[in-house]
Backbone as CSV, one residue per row, in Angstrom:
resi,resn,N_x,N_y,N_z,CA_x,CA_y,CA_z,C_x,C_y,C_z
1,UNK,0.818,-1.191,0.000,0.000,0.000,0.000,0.862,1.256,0.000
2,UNK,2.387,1.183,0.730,3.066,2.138,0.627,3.185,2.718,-0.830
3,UNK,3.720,1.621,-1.835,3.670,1.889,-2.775,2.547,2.657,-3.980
4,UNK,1.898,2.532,-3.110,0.435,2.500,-3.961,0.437,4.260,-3.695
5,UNK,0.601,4.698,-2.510,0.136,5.769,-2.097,1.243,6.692,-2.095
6,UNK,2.329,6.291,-2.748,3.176,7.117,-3.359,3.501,7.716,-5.035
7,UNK,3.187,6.462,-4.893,2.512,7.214,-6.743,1.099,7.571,-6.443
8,UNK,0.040,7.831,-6.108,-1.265,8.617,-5.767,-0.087,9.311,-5.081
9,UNK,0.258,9.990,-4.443,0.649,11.139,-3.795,1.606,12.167,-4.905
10,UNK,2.223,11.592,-5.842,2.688,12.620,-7.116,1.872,13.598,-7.671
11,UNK,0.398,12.607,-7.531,-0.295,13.334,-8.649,-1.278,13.880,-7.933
12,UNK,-1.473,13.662,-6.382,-2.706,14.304,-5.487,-2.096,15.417,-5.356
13,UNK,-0.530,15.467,-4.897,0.346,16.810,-4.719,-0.189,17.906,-5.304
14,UNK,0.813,17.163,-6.728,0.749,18.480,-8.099,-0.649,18.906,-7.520
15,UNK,-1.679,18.751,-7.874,-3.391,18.995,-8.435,-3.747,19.650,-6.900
16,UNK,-3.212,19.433,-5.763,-4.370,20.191,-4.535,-2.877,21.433,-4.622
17,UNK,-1.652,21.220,-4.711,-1.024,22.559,-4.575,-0.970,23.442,-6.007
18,UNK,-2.125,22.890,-6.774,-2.055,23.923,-8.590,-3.335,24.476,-7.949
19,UNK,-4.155,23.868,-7.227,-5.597,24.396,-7.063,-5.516,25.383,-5.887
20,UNK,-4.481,24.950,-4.571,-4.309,26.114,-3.891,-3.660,27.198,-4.141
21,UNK,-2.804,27.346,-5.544,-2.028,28.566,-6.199,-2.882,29.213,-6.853
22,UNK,-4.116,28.420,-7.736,-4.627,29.157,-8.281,-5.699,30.016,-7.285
23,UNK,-6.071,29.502,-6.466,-7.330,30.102,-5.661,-6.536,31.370,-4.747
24,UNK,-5.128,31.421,-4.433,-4.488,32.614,-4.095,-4.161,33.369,-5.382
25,UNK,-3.962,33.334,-6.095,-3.718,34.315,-7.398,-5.414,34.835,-7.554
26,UNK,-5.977,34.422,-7.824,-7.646,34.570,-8.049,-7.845,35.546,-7.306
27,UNK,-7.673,35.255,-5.827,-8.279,36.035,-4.997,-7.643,37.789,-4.733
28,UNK,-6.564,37.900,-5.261,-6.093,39.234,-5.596,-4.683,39.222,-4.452
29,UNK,-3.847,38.196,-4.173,-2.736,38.331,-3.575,-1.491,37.607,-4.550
30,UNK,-1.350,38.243,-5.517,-0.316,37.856,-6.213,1.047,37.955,-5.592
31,UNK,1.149,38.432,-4.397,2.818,38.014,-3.791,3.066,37.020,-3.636
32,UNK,4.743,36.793,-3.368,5.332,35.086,-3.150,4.428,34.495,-1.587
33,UNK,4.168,35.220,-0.508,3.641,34.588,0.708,2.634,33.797,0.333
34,UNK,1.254,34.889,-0.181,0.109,33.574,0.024,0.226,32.379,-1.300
35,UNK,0.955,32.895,-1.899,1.552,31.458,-3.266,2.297,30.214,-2.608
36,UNK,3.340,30.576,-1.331,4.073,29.862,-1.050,2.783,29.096,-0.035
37,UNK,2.368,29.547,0.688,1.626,28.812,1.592,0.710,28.162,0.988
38,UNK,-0.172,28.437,-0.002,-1.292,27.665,-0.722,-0.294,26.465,-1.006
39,UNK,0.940,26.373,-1.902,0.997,25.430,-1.776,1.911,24.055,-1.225
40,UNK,2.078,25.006,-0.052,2.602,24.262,1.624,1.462,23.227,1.636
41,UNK,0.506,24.241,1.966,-0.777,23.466,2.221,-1.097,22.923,1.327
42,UNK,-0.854,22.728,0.378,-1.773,21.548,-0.785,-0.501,20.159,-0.521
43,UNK,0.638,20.400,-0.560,1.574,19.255,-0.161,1.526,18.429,0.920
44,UNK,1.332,19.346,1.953,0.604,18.543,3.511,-1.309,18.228,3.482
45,UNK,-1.507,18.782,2.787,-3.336,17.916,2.808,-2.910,16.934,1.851
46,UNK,-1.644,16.970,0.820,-2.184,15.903,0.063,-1.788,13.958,0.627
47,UNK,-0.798,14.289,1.720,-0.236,13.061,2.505,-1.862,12.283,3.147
48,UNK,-2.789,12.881,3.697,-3.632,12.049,4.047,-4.895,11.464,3.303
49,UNK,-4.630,12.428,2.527,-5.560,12.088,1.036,-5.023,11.107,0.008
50,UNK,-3.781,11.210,-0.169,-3.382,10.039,-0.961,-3.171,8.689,-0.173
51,UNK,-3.043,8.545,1.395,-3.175,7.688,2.296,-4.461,7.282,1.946
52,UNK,-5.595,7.697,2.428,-6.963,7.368,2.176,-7.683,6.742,1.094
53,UNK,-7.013,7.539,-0.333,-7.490,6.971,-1.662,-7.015,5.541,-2.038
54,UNK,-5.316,5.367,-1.431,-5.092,4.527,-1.388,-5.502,3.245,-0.720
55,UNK,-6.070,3.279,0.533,-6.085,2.362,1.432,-7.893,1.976,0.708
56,UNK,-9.008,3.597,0.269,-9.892,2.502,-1.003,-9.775,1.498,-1.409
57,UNK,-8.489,1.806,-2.454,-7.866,1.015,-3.446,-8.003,-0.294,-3.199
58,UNK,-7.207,-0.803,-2.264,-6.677,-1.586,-1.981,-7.764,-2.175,-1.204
């Protein structure tokens, strides 16, 4: 399952930290802070989410 949820975690990454960059650009803070943190936070939500999808899976 490790395996499993490391490849799901490449691609949960990319996609929740493109969606938290875009939703800070959107919202009218184009500086490096709220860019960098959106996607802090999309890298750390995506560890229990690709845990979860995985353990579906399986």
């Amino acid at each position: 399952m490790t395996r499993l949820m490391m490849l799901l975690f490449s691609m949960v990454a990319t996609t929740l930290m493109g969606v938290g960059i875009v939703i800070a650009l959107v919202s009218g803070h184009a500086t490096l802070q709220p860019i960098l943190i959106a996607a802090a936070v999309g890298f750390i939500l995506a560890l229990p989410v690709s845990w979860y999808i995985a353990k579906q899976l399986v």
